[in-house]
GUFI-39547 format. One line per field, with one value per atom (N, C-alpha, C): residue number from 1; residue in three letters; atom name; x, y, z. Coordinates in Angstrom, 1 decimal, padded with zeros to 4 digits, always signed. Layout:
BEGIN
n	NUM/...
res	ALA/...
atom	CA/...
x	X/...
y	Y/...
z	Z/...
END
This chain:
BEGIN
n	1/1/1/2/2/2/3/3/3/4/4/4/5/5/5/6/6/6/7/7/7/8/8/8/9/9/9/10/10/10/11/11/11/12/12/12/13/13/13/14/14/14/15/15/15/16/16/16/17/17/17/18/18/18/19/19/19/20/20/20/21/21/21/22/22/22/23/23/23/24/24/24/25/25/25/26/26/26/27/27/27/28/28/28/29/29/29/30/30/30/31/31/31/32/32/32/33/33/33/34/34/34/35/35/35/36/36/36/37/37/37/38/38/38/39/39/39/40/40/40/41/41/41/42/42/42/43/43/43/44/44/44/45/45/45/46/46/46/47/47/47/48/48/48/49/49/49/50/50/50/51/51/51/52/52/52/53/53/53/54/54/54/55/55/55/56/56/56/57/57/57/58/58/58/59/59/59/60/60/60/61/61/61/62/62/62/63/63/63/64/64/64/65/65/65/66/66/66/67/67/67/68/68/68/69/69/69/70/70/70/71/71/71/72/72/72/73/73/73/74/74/74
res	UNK/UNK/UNK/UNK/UNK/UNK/UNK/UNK/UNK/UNK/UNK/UNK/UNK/UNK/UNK/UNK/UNK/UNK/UNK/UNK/UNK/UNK/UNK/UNK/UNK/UNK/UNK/UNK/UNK/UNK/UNK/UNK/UNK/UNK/UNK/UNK/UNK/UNK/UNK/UNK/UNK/UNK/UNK/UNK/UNK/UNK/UNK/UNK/UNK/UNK/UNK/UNK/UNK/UNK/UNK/UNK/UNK/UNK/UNK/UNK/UNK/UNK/UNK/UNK/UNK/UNK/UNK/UNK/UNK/UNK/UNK/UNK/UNK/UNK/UNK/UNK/UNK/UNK/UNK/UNK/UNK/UNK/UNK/UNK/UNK/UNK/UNK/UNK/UNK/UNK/UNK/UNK/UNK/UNK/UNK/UNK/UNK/UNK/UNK/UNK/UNK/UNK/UNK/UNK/UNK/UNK/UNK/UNK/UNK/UNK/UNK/UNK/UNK/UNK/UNK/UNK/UNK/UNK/UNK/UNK/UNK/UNK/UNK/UNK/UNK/UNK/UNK/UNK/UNK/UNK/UNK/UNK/UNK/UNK/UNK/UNK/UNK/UNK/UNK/UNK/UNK/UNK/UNK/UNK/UNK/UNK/UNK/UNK/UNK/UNK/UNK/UNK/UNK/UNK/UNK/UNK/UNK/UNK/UNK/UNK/UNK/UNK/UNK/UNK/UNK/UNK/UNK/UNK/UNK/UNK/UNK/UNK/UNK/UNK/UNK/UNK/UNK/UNK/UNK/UNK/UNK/UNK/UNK/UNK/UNK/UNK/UNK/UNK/UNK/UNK/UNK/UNK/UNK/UNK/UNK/UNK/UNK/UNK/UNK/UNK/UNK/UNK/UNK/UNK/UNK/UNK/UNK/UNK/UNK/UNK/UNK/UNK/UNK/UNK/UNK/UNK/UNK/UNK/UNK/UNK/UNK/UNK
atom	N/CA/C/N/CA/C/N/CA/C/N/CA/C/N/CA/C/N/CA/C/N/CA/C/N/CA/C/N/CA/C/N/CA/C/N/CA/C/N/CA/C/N/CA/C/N/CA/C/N/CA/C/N/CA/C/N/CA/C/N/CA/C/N/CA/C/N/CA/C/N/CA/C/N/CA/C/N/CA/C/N/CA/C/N/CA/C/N/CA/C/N/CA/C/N/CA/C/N/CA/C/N/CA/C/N/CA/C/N/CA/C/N/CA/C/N/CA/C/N/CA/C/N/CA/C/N/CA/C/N/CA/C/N/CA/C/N/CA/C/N/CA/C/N/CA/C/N/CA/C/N/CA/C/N/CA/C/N/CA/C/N/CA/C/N/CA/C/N/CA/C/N/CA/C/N/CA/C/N/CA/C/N/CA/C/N/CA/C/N/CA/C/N/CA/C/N/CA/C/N/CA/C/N/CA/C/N/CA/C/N/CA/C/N/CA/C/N/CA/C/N/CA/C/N/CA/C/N/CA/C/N/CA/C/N/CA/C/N/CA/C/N/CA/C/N/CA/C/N/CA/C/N/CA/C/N/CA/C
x	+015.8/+015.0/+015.2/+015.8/+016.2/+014.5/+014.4/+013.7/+014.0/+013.1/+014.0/+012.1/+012.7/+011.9/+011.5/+010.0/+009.4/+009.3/+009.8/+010.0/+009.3/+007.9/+006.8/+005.4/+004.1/+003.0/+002.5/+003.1/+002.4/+003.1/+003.8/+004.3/+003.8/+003.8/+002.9/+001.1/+001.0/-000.1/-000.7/+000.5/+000.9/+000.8/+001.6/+001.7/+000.3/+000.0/-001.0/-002.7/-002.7/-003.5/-003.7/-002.6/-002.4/-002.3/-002.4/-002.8/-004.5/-005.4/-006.7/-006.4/-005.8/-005.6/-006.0/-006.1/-006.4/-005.9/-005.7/-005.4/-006.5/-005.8/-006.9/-006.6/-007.1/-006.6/-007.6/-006.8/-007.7/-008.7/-010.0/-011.3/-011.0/-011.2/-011.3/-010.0/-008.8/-007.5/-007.3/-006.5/-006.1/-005.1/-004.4/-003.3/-002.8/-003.5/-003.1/-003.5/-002.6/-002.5/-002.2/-003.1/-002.3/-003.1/-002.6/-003.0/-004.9/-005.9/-006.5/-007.5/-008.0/-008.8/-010.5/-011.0/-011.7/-013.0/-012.6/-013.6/-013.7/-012.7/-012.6/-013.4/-014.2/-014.9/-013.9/-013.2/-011.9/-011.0/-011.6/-010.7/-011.3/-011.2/-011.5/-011.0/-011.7/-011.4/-010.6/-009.1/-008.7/-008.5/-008.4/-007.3/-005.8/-005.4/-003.6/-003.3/-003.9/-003.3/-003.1/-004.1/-004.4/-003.5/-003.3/-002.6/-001.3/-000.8/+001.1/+001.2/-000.1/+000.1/+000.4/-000.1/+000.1/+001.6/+001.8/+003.7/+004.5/+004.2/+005.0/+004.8/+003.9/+003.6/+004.2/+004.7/+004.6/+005.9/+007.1/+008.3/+008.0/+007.2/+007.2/+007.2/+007.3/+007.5/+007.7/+006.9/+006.3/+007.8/+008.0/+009.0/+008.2/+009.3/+008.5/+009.4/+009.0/+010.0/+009.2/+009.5/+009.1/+007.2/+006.7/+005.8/+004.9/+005.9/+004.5/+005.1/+004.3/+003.7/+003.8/+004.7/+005.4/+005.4/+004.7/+004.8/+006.1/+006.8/+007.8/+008.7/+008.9/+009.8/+011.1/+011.0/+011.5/+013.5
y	+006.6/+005.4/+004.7/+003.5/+002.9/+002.4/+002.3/+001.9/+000.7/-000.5/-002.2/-001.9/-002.3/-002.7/-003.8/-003.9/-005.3/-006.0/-007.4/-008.2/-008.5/-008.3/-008.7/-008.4/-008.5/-007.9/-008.4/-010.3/-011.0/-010.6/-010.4/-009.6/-008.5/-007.7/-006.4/-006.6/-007.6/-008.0/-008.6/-009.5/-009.6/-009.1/-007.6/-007.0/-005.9/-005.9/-004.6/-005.6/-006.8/-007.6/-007.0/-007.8/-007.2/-005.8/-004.7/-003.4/-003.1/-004.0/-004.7/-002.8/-003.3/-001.9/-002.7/-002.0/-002.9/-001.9/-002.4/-001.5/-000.3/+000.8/+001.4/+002.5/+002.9/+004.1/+005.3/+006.7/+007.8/+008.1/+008.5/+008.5/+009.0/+009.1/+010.4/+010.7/+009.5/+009.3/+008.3/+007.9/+007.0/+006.3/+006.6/+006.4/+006.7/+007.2/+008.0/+006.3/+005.8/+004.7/+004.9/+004.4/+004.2/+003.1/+003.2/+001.7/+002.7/+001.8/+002.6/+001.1/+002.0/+000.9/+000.6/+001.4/+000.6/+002.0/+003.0/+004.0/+005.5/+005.9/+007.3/+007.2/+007.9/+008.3/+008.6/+009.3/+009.9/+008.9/+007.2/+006.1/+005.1/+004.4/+003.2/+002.0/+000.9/-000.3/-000.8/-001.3/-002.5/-003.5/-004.2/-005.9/-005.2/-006.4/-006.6/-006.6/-007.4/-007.6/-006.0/-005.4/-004.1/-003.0/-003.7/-002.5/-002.6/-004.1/-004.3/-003.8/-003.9/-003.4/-001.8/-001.0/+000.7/+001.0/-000.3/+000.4/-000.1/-001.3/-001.3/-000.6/+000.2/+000.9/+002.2/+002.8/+004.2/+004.0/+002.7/+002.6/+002.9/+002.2/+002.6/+001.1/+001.1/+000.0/+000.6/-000.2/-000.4/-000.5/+000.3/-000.2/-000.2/-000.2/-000.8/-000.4/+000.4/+000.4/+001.2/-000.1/+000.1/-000.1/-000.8/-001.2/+000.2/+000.7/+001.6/+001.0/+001.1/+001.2/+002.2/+002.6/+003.5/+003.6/+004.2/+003.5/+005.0/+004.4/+005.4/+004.8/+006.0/+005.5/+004.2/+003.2/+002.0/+002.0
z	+011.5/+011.5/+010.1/+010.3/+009.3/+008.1/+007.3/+006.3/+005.6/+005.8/+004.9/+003.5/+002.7/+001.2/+001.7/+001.2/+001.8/+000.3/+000.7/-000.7/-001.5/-001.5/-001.3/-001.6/-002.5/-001.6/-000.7/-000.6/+000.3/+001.4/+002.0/+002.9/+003.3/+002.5/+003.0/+002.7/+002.3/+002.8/+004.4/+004.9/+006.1/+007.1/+006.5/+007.8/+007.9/+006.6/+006.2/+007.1/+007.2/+007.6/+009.1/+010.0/+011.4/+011.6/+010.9/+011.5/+011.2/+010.3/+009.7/+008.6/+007.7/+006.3/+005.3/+004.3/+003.0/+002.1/+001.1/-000.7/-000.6/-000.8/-001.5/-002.8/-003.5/-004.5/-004.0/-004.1/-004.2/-004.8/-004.6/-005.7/-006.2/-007.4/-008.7/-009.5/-009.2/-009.6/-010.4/-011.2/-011.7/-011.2/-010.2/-009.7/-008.4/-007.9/-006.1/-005.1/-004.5/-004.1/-002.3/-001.6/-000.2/+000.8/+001.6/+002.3/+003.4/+004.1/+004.0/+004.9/+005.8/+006.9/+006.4/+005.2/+004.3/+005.5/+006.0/+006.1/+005.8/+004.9/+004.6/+003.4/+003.1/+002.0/+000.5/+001.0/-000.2/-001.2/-000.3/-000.9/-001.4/-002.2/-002.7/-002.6/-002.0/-001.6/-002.6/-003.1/-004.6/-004.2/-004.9/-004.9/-004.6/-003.4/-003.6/-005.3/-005.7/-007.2/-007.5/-007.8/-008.0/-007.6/-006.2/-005.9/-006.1/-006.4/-006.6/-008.1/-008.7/-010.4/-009.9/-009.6/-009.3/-009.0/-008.1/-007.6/-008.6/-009.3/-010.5/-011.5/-011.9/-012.9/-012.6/-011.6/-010.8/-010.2/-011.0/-010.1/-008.3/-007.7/-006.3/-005.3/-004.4/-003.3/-002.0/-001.5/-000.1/+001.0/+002.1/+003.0/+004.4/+005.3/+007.3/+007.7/+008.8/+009.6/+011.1/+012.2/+013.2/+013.4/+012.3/+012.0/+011.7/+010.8/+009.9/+008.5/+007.4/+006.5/+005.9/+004.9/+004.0/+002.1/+001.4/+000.0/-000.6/-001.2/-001.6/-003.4/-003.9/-004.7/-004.9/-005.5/-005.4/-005.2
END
């Protein structure tokens, strides 16, 4: 399964829209980042801003493929 780097947050905002996910970070972390439908207790709601600051901070970026949603090393 091929994997393409999304260019983008507005992009993966896009696409993170149409599956209705949003930013979120892990509670109790400073850093633990994943995308998140805004009901698990274990996560916290961010800003896109917020969350494009984490994958650049953490060398990481978002890929797709086959319409999932992937955050992985850049």
């Amino acid at each position: 399964m091929a994997m393409d780097k999304c260019k983008d947050i507005e992009e993966v905002k896009a696409i993170a829209a149409k599956k209705g996910l949003k930013a979120g970070r892990v509670r109790d972390t400073t850093d633990g980042i994943q995308f998140t439908k805004g009901t698990n207790d274990r996560l916290v709601v961010i800003s896109w801003e917020e969350f494009d600051e984490y994958l650049k901070k953490r060398g990481l970026a978002v890929y797709r493929s086959n319409g999932w949603l992937k955050i992985m090393k850049a």
